[in-house]
C-alpha positions as CSV (number, residue, x, y, z in Angstrom):
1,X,208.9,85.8,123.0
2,X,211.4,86.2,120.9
3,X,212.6,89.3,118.3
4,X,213.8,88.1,115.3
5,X,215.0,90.3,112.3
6,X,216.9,90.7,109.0
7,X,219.0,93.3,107.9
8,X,220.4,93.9,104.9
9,X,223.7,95.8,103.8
10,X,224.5,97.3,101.2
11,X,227.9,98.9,99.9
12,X,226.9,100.3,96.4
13,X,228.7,100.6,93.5
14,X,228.8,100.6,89.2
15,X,231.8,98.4,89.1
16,X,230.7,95.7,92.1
17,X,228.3,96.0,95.0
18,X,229.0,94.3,97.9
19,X,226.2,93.0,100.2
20,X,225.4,91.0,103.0
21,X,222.5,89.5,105.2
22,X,222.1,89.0,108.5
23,X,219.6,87.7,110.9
24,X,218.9,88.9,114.2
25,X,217.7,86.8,117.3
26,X,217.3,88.0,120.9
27,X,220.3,90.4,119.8
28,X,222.6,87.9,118.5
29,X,224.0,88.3,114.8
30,X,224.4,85.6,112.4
31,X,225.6,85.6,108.5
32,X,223.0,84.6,106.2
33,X,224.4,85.7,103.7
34,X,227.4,87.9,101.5
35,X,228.2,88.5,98.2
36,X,228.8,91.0,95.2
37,X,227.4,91.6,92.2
38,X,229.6,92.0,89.4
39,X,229.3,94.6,86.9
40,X,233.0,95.5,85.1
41,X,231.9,93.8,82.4
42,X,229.1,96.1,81.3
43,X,230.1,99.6,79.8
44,X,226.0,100.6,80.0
45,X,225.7,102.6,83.0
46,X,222.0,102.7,82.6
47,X,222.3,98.8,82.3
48,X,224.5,98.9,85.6
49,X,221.7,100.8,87.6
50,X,219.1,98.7,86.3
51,X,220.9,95.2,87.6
52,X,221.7,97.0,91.0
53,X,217.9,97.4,90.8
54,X,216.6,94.0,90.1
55,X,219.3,92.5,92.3
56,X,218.1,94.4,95.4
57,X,214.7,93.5,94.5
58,X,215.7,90.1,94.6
59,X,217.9,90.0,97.7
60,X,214.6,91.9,99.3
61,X,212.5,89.1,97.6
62,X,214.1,86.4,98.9
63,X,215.0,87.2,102.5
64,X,212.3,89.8,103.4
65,X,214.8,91.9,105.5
66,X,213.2,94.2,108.2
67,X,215.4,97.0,107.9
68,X,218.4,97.9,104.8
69,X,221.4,99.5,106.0
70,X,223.5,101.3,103.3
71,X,226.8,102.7,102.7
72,X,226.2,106.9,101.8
73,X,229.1,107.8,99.1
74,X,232.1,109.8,100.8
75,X,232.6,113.0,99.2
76,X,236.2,112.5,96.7
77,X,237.8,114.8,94.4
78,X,236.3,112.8,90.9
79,X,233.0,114.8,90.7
80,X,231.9,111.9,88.0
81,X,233.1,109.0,90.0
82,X,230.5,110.4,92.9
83,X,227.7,110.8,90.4
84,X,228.2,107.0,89.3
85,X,228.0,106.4,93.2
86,X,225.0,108.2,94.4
87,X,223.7,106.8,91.5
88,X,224.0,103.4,92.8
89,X,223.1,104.3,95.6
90,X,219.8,105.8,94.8
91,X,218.3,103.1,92.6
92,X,219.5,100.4,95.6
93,X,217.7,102.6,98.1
94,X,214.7,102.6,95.6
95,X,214.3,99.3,95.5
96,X,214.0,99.3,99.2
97,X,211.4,102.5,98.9
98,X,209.6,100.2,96.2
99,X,209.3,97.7,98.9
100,X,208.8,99.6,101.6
101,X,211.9,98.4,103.6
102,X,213.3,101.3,105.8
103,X,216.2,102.8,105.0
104,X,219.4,103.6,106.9
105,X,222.6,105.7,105.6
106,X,225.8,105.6,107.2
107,X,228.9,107.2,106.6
108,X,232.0,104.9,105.4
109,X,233.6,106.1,108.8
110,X,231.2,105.4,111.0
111,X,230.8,101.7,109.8
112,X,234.0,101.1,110.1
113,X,234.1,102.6,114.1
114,X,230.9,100.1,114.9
115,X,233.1,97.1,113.2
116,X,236.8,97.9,114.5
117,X,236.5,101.0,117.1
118,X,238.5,102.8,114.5
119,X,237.0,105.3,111.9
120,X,239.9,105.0,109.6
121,X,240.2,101.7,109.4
122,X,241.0,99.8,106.6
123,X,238.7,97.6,104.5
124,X,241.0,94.7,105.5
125,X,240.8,95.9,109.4
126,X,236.8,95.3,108.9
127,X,236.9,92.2,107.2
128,X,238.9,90.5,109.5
129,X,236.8,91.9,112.3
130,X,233.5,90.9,110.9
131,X,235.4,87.2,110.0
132,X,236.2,86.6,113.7
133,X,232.9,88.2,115.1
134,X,230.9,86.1,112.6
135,X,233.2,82.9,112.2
136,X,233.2,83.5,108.6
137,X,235.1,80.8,107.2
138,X,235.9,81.4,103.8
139,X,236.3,85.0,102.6
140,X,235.4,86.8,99.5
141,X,237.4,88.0,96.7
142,X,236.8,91.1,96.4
143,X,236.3,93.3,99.9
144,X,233.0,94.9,98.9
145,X,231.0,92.1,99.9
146,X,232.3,92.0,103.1
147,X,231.9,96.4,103.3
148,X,227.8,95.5,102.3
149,X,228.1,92.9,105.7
150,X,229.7,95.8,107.3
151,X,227.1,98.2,106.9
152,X,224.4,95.7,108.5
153,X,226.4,95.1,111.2
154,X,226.9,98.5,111.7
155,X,222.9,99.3,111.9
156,X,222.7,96.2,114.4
157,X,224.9,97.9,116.8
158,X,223.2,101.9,116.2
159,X,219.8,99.8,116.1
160,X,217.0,102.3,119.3
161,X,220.0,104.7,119.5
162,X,219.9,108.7,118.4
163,X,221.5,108.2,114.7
164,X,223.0,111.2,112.7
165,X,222.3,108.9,110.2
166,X,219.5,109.4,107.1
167,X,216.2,107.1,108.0
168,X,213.7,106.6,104.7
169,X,210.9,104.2,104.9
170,X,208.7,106.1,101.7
171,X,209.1,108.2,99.5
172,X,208.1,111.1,101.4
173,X,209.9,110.8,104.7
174,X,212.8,110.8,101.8
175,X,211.8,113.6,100.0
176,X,211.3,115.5,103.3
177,X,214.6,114.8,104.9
178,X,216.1,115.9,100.9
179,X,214.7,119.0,99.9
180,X,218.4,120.2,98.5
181,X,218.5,117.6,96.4
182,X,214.7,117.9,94.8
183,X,214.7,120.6,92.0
């Protein structure tokens, strides 16, 4: 018989998050879907989060993906800027914990060395990668969508092995495996 699944990627973000859907059949990949959601032109950051929010909802809505795979913020020098990221971040994986999709968090490095081989790769590196590997025709804009694609590609190729990587599917297995963050 055969397996069939959907995984969805995210790359969060409060100026655009990228995303992107694939399906899974007897291990082949195929796009579903990519895009971003836009938010430079709102100055609420509360508003931002909510509209991440409702748009994962919806993306879950609509395609009922199996598992979520999701880019985890790389630590930077702007202690703000990382605040507005995990931020993102959290209300995205929310939305999944509202839904009960499980959760997977990868590092920026270690979806870009399941897409290209190389952990410093550039975002144009893994875009053209994931256009020849999934005979994207037309590109986006804006690379982000293409990093949300990235991310569930990534979790199709670390899918049954030993992951470093964070695993939530409630909010308990999240709170459990985040104890330094609770307080």
């Amino acid at each position: 018989m055969a397996s069939e699944s959907i995984i969805l990627g995210i790359d969060p973000g409060t100026t655009i998050m990228g995303f992107g859907l694939i399906s899974v059949l007897d291990n082949r990949m195929e796009l579903m879907q990519m895009d971003e959601l836009m938010l430079k032109k709102y100055d609420d950051h509360y508003l931002k989060l909510k509209l991440i929010f409702d748009r994962t909802i919806h993306l879950i809505d609509t395609y009922h993906p199996d598992e979520i795979a999701i880019e985890a913020p790389f630590f930077g020098k702007n202690v703000q800027s990382m605040l507005k990221l995990g931020r993102a971040q959290g209300v995205a994986m929310a939305a999944g914990l509202v839904r009960e999709v499980p959760i997977t968090e990868y590092s920026p490095k270690k979806i870009k060395m399941a897409i290209t081989g190389n952990g410093n790769a550039s975002k144009e590196q893994v875009a053209k990668m994931l256009q020849s590997m999934l005979s994207i025709k037309v590109m986006p804009k804006n690379l982000d969508a293409t990093d949300g694609l990235a991310a569930a590609v990534c979790h199709f190729y670390n899918r049954g092995k030993i992951s470093t990587g964070k695993n939530y599917g409630s909010w308990k297995s999240f709170v459990s495996q985040n104890k330094d963050r609770i307080g």
